[in-house]
C-alpha positions in Angstrom: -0.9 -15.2 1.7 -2.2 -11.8 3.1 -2.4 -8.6 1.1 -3.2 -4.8 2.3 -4.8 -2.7 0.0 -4.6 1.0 0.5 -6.1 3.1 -1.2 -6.6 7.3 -1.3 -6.3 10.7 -3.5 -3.3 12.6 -3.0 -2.7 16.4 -4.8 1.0 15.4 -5.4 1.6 12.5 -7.3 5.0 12.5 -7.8 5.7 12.7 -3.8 3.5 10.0 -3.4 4.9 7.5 -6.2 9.0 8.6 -4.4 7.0 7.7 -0.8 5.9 4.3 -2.5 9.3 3.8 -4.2 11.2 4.6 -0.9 9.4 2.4 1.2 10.7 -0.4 -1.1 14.1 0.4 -1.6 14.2 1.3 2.8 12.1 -0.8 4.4 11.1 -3.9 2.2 14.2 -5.4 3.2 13.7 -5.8 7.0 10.2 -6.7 6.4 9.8 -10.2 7.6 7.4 -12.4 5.2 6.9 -9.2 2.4 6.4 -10.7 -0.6 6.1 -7.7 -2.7 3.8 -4.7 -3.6 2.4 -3.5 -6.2 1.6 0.1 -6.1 0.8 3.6 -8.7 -0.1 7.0 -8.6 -2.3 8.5 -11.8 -1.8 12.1 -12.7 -5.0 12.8 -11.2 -4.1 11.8 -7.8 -5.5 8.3 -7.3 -3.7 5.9 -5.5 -3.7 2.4 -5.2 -1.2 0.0 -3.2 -1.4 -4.0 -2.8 0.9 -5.3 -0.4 1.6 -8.8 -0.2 3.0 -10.7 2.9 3.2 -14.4 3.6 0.8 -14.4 6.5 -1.3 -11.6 8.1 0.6 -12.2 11.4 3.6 -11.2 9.2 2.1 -8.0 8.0 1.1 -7.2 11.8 4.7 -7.4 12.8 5.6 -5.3 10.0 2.8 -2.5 11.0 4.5 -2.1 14.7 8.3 -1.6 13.1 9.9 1.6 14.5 10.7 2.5 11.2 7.5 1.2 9.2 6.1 4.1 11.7 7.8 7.2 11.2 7.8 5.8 7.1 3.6 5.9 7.5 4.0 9.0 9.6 5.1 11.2 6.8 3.7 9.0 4.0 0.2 9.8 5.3 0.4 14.0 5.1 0.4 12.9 1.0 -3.1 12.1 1.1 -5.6 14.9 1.1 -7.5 12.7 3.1 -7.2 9.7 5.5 -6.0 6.5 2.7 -8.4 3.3 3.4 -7.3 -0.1 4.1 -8.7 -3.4 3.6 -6.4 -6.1 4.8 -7.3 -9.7 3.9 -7.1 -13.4 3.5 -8.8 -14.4 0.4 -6.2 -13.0 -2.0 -8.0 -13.6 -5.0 -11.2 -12.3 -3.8 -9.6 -8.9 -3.4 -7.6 -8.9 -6.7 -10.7 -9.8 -8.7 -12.5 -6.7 -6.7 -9.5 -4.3 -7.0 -9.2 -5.3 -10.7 -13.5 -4.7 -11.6 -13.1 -1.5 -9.7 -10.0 -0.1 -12.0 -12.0 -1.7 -15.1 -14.9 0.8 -13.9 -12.7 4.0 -13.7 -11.5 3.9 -17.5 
């Protein structure tokens, strides 16, 4: 398994979350090895999304869709600055950081 974690502030929430939620309901379905996501926006802006695909070649062939494009395009003017990503491997490595950090922010 391979998961991308992005991560970023946003000052509209509720466009974000309907990006998130679009990208599902669009493009999930002619993503080859997508596994699912996991993804929120808090009222304060902060955004988290953990994307899971079966392999990271997967999630590379994913990344240079047409359509996974012009989605990330528009998706990205939602953050007020440039989201972060940290692909990986070690799956449980990542959830176990992404899951101390959220801990931290309560």
């Amino acid at each position: 398994m391979f998961v991308q974690v992005i991560k970023g502030k946003t000052s509209n929430p509720q466009a974000l979350n309907a990006a998130l939620n679009q990208w599902v309901a669009d493009l999930a379905p002619g993503a080859t090895g997508w596994l699912g996501s996991t993804s929120g926006v808090t009222e304060d802006g902060r955004s988290i999304a953990v994307v899971r695909f079966e392999s990271e070649d997967d999630a590379r062939r994913n990344s240079n869709r047409p359509e996974q494009d012009q989605w990330w395009s528009e998706t990205a003017k939602l953050f007020d600055d440039d989201a972060t990503f940290q692909d990986s491997s070690d799956v449980w490595s990542t959830f176990r950081a992404i899951r101390i950090k959220l801990a931290s922010c309560r």
